[in-house]
VEXFI-387863 format. One line per 4 residues: number of its first residue (from 1); for each residue x, y, z of N, C-alpha, C. Coordinates in nm, 3 decimals, decimal comma. Example, Ala and Ser with C-alpha at 12.3 -4.5 7.8 and 13.67 -1.06 7.14 Angstrom:
2
1) 1,319 -0,569 0,780 1,230 -0,450 0,780 1,320 -0,330 0,780  1,285 -0,225 0,708 1,367 -0,106 0,714 1,290 0,003 0,787 .
END
This chain:
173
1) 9,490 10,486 10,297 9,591 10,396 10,243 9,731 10,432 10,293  9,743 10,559 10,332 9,886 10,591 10,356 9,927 10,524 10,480  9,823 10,556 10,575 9,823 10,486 10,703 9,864 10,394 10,720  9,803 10,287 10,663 9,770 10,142 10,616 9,901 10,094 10,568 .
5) 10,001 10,168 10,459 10,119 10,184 10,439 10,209 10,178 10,517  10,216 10,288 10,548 10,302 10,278 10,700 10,308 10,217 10,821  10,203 10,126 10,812 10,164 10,049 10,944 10,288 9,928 10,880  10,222 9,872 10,833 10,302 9,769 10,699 10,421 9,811 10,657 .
9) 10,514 9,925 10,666 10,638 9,930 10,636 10,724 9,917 10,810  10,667 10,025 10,919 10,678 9,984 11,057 10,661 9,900 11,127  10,523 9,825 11,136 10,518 9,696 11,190 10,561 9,616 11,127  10,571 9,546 10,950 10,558 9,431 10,966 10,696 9,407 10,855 .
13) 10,728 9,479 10,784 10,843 9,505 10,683 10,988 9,598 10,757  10,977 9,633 10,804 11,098 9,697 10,934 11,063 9,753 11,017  11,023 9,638 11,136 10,989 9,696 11,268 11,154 9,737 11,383  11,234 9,738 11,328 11,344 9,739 11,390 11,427 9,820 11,351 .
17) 11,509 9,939 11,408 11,615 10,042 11,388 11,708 9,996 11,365  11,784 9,876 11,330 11,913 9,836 11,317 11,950 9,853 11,207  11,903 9,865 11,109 11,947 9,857 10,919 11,949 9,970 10,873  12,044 10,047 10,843 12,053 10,187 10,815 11,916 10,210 10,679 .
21) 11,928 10,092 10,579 11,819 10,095 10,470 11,726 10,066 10,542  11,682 10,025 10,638 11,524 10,069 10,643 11,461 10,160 10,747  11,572 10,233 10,825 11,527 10,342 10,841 11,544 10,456 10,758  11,569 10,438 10,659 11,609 10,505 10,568 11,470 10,486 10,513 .
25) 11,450 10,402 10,495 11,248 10,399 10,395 11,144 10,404 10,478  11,188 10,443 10,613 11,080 10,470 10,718 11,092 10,617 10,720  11,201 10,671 10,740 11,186 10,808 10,707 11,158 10,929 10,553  11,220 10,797 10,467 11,186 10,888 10,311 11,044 10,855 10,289 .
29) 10,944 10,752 10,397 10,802 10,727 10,382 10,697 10,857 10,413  10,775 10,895 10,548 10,712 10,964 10,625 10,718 11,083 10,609  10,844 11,119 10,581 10,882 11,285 10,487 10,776 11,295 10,353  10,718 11,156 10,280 10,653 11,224 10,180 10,515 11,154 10,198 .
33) 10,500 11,108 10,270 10,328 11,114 10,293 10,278 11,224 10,445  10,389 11,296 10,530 10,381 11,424 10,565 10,394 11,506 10,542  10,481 11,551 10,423 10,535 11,665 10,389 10,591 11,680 10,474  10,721 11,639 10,574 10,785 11,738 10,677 10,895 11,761 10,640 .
37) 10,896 11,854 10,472 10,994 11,879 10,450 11,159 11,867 10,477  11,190 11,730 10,520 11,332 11,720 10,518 11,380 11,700 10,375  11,525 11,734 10,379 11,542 11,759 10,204 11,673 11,700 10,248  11,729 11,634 10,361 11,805 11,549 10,369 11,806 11,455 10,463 .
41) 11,696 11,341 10,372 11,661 11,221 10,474 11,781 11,136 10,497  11,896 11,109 10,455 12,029 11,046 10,505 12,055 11,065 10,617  12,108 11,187 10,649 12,182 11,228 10,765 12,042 11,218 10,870  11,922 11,168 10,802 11,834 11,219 10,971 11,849 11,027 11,008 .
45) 11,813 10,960 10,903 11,777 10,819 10,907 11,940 10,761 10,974  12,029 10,833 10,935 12,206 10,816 11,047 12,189 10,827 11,160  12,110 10,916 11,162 12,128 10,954 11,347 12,018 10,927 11,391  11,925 10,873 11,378 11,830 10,789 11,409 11,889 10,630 11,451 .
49) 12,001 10,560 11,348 12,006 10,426 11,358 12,161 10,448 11,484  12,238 10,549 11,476 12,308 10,608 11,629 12,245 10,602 11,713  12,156 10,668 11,766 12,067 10,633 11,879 12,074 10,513 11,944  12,045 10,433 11,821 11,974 10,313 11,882 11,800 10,325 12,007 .
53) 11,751 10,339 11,936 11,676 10,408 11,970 11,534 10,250 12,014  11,563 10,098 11,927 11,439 10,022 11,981 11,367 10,014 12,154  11,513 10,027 12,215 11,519 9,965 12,349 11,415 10,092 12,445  11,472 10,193 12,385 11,349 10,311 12,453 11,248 10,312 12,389 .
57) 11,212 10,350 12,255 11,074 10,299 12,240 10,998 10,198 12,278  11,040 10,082 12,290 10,981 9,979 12,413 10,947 10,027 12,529  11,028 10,053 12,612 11,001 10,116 12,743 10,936 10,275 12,694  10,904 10,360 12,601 10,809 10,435 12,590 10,902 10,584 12,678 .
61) 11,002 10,540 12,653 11,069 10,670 12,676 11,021 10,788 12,590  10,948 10,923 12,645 10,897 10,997 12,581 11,022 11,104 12,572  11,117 11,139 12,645 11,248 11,170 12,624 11,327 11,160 12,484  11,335 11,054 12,409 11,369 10,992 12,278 11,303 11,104 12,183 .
65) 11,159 11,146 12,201 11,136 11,232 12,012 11,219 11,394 12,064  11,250 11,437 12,151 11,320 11,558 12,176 11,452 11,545 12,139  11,552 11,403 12,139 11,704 11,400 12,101 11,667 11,377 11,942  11,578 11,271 11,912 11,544 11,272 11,762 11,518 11,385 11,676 .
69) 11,438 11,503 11,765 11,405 11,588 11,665 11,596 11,684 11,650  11,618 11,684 11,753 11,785 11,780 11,723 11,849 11,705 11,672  11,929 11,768 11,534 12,049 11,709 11,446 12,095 11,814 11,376  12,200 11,830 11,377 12,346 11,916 11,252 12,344 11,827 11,116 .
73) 12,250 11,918 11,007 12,278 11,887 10,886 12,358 11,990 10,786  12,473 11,950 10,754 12,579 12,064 10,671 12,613 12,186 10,782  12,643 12,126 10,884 12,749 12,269 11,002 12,571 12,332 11,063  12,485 12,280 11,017 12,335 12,364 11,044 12,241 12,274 11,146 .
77) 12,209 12,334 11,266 12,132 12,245 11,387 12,019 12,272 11,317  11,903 12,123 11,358 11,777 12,137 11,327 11,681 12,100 11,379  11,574 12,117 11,371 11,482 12,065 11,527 11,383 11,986 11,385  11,398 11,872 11,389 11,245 11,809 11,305 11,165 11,757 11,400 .
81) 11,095 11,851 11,533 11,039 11,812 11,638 10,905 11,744 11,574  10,826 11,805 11,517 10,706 11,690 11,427 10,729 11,589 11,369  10,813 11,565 11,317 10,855 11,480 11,212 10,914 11,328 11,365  10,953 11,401 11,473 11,037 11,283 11,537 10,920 11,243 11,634 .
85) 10,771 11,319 11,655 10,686 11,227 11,710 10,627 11,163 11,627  10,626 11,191 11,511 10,565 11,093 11,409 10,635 10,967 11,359  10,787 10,973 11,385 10,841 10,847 11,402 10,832 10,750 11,465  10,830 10,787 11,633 10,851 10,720 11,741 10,663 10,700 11,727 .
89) 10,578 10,788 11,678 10,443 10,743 11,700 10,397 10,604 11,602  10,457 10,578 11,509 10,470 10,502 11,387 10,507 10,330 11,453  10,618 10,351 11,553 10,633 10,276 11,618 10,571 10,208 11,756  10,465 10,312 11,819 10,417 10,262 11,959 10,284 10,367 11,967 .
93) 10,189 10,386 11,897 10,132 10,473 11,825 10,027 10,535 11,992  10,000 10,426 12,102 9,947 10,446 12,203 10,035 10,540 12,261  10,206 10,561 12,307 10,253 10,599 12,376 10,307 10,737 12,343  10,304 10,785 12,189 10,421 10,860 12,125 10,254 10,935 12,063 .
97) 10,193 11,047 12,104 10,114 11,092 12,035 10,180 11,241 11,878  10,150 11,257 11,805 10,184 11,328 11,707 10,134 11,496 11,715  10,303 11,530 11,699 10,270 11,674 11,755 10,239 11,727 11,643  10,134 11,840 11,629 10,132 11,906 11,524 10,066 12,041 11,529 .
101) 10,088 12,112 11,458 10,031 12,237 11,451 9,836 12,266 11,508  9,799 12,195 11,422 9,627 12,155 11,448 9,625 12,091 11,572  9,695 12,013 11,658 9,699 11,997 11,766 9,657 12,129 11,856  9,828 12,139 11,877 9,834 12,249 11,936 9,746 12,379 11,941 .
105) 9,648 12,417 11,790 9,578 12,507 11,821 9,459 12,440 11,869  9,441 12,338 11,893 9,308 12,241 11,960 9,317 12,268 12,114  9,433 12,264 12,141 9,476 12,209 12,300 9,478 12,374 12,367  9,536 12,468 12,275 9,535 12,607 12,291 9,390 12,642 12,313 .
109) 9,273 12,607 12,237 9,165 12,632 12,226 9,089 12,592 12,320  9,092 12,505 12,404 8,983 12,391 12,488 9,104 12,499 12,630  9,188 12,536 12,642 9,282 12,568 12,762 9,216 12,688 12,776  9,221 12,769 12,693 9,122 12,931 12,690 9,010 12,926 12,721 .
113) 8,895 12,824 12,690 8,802 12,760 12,721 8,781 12,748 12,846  8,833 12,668 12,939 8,808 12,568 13,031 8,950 12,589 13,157  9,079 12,631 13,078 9,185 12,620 13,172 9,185 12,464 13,210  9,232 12,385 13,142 9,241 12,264 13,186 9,323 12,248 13,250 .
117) 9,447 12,312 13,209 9,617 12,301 13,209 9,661 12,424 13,189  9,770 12,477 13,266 9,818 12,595 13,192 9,942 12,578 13,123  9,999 12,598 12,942 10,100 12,602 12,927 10,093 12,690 12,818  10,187 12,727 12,777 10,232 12,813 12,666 10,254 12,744 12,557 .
121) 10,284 12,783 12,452 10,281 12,722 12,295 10,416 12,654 12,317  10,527 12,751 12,368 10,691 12,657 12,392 10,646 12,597 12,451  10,604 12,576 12,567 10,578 12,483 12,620 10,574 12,293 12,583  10,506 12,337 12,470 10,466 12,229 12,402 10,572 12,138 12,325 .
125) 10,714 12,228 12,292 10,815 12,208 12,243 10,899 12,104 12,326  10,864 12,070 12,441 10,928 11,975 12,518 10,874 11,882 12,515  10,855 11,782 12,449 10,766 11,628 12,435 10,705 11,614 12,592  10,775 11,595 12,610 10,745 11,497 12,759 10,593 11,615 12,843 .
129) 10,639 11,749 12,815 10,514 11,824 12,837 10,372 11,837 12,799  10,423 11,788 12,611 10,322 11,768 12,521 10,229 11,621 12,576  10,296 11,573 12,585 10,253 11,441 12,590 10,135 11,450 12,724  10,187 11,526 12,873 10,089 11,537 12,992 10,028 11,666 12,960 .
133) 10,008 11,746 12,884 9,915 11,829 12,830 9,811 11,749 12,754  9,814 11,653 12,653 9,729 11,545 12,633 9,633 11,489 12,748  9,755 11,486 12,824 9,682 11,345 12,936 9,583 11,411 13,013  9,640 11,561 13,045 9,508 11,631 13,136 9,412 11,673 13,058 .
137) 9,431 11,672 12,946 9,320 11,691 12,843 9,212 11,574 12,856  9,293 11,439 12,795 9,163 11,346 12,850 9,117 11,340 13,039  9,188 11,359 13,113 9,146 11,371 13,263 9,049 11,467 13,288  9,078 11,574 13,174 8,936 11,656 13,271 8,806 11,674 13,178 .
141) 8,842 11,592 13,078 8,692 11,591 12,973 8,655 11,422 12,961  8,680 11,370 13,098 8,637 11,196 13,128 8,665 11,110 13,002  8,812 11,133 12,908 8,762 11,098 12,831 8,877 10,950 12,787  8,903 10,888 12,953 8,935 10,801 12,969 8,957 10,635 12,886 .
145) 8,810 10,653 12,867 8,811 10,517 12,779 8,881 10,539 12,595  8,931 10,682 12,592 9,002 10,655 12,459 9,137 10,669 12,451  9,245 10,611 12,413 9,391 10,598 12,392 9,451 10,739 12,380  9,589 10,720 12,395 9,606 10,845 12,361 9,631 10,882 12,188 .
149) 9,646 10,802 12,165 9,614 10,781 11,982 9,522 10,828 11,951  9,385 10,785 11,992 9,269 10,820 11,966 9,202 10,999 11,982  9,296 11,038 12,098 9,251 11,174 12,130 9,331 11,276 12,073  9,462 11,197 12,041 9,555 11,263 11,956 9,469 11,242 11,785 .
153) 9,406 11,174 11,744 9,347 11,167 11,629 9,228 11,312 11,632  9,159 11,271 11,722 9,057 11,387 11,716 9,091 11,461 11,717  9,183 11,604 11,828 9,237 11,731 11,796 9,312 11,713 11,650  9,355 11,642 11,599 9,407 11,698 11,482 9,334 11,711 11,369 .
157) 9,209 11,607 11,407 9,091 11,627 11,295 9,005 11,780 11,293  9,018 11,803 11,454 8,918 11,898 11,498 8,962 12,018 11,467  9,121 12,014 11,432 9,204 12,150 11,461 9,221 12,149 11,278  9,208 12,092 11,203 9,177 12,075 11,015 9,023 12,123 10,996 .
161) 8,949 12,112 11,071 8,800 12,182 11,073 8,818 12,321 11,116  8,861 12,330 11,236 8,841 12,462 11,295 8,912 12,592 11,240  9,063 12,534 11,202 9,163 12,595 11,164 9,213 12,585 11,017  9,158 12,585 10,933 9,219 12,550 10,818 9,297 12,593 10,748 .
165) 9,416 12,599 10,678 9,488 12,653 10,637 9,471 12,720 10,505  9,484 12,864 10,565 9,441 12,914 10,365 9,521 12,943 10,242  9,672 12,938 10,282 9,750 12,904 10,208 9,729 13,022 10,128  9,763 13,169 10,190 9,718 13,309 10,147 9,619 13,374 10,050 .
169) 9,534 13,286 10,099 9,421 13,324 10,060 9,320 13,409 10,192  9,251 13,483 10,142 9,144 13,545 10,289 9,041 13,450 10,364  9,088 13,421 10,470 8,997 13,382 10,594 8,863 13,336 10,599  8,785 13,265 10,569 8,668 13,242 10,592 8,612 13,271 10,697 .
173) 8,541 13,352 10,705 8,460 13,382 10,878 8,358 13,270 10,874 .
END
C-alpha cells in the first residue's frame, strides 16, 4: 500500500516540482514510509523546489540525486544520499534506481563472488557510479530483459534475506 501511495501522490496528485507544498508532501511521504530520518523536511523540500529539478529528471540526469542529496541545514552540511535516489526514483523509477544499504551489501556480495565490476563501498557514493555498477550487474548475469527497477527490487529484497538487521541483538548463523 505504501508503494501504491506514493505512486498516486508522484504520478498522479503532484507529478511536478514547482509547488513548494507538494514537494513538501512528497518528501514528508517518503521520510515516513522510509524512515530516512530527516527531522527537517522544509529546508530539504526548499532546495529541492531551487533546483528545479523536472527538466533533468526527464532527461534522466543521474547527476541530479548527488546535488539533491548535499544541503546546509542550521550552518550543518548533509548528505541525504538515500533519501535523494528515492526521490528522483519516485519520479522515473526505470532510470533513478534506489540506493540502499541491502543493496550495496548485494552488489558487494555477487563482486567477491564473480568480480563483475570492481568498486569500493565509496565508490558507490557517487550516483552516477552506482547506477553503472547496477548496469554491469545485469550485463554479466544476462539479466537484460529486467529494468533497472526490477533488479534494483531484487538486491534489496535479497540483501533483507541475506543481511538482516539485528538491531543489537546476536547474529543468526
Amino acid at each position: 500500500m505504501q508503494e501504491q501511495s506514493l505512486a498516486l501522490l508522484f504520478k498522479d496528485f503532484c507529478p511536478a516540482n514547482e509547488v513548494l507544498e507538494h514537494i513538501l508532501l512528497k518528501v514528508t511521504a517518503l521520510n515516513a514510509f522510509y524512515s530516512t530520518n530527516i527531522l527537517a523536511t522544509f529546508p530539504v523540500a526548499k532546495h529541492i523546489l531551487e533546483k528545479k529539478i523536472d527538466r533533468r529528471l526527464k532527461a534522466q540526469d543521474l547527476s541530479l540525486v548527488n546535488e539533491l542529496a548535499s544541503i546546509v541545514i542550521a550552518g550543518t552540511q548533509k548528505n541525504f544520499y538515500s533519501f535523494a535516489s528515492k526521490y528522483c526514483n519516485h519520479h522515473v523509477p526505470e532510470a533513478f534506481p534506489i540506493y540502499d544499504s541491502f543493496v550495496v551489501k548485494m552488489l558487494h556480495y555477487y563482486e567477491g563472488i564473480d568480480a563483475f565490476v570492481t568498486f569500493s563501498k565509496n565508490d558507490l557514493k557517487d550516483y552516477e557510479t552506482f547506477v553503472h555498477v547496477i548496469t554491469k550487474f545485469r550485463e554479466f548475469y544476462g539479466l537484460d530483459q529486467f529494468t533497472l527497477r526490477e533488479i534494483d527490487v531484487y538486491l534489496w529484497l535479497a540483501g533483507k534475506d541475506s543481511f538482516p538487521r539485528t538491531y543489537g541483538k546476536a547474529k543468526k548463523t
